[in-house]
N, C-alpha and C positions, 0 to 999 in steps of 0.2 A: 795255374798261376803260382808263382812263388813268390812271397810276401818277407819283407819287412817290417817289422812294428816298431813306431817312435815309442820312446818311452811313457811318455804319457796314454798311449793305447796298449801300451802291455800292461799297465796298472789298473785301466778301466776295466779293458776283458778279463782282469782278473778280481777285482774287488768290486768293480762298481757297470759289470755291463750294459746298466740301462745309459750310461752317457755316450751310447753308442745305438748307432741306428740300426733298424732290424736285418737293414739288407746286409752293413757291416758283417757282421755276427755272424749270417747266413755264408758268406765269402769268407770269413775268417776260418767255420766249422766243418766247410766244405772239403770231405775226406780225398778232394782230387787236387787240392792246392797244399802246398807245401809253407809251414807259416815259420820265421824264424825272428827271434831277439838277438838282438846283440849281446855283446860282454858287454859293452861298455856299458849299455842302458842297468845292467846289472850293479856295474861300480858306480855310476851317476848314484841312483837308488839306494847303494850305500852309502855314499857319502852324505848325498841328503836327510836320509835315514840318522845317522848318526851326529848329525849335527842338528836337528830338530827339524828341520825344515817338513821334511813329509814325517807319519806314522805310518811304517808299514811292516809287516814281519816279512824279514828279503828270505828267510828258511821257507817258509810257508807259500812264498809267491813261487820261489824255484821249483818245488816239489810240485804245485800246480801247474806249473807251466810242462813240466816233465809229463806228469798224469794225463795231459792234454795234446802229447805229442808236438808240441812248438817246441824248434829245436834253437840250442843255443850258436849262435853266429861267431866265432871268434874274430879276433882283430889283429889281421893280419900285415906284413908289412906293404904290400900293394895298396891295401885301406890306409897307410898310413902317409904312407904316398902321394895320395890320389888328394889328400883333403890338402898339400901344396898349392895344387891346380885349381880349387875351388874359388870363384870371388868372396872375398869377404861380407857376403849379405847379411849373415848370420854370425854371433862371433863365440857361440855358444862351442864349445869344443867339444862338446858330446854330441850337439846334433848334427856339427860338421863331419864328426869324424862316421853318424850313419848316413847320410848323406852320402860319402865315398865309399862305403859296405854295399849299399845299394846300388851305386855303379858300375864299381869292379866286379859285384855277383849278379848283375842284372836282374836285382829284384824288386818288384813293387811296393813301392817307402809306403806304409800307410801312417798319416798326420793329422793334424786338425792345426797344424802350424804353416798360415799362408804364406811367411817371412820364405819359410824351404822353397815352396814354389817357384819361388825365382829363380831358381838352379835350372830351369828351365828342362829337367828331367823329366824326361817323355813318362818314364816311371812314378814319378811322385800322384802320389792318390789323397786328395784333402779326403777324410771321412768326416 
């Protein structure tokens, strides 16, 4: 399987894995699927980051993510594309824009956000 991680679960599996269920984890570490983040969830995280909203060291989360072999997903123009064609269910511009990452690279979104589900993506996986 090849996964995508909302941002909110690339935070968890990194700072806080118990808000994540065991079989999650198990699927996430599973050396036959392939697990990727976004850029964007990266810049989301800055932004947030530096305007108070979350506390998180973004050096420290990259270097774990690296360490853990999750690869970063860039944002490409197809992704940028794609999030046109989207309904407006969502108006978050980060999640829309993984939302069309996961489409164009036919990967497994993983979420705890039911609002995405609507995209009616055969892919999308609430965890």
């Amino acid at each position: 399987m090849q996964i995508l991680l909302d941002t909110h679960i690339l935070i968890w599996l990194v700072e806080n894995p118990a808000h994540l269920s065991q079989k999650t984890l198990d699927v996430l570490m599973d050396i036959k699927n392939k697990v990727y983040y976004s850029l964007g969830s990266i810049w989301e995280i800055a932004i947030k980051s530096s305007i108070g909203r979350i506390d998180i060291d973004i050096y420290l989360l990259v270097e774990t993510l690296e360490q853990n072999d999750i690869k970063p997903l860039p944002i490409n123009i197809p992704h940028i594309l794609k999030v046109k064609d989207l309904p407006m269910l969502h108006k978050d511009p980060f999640d829309r824009i993984l939302i069309a990452q996961s489409i164009c690279e036919n990967l497994t979104f993983f979420t705890r956000d039911e609002i995405l589900h609507g995209y009616s993506n055969k892919l999308i996986r609430l965890v």
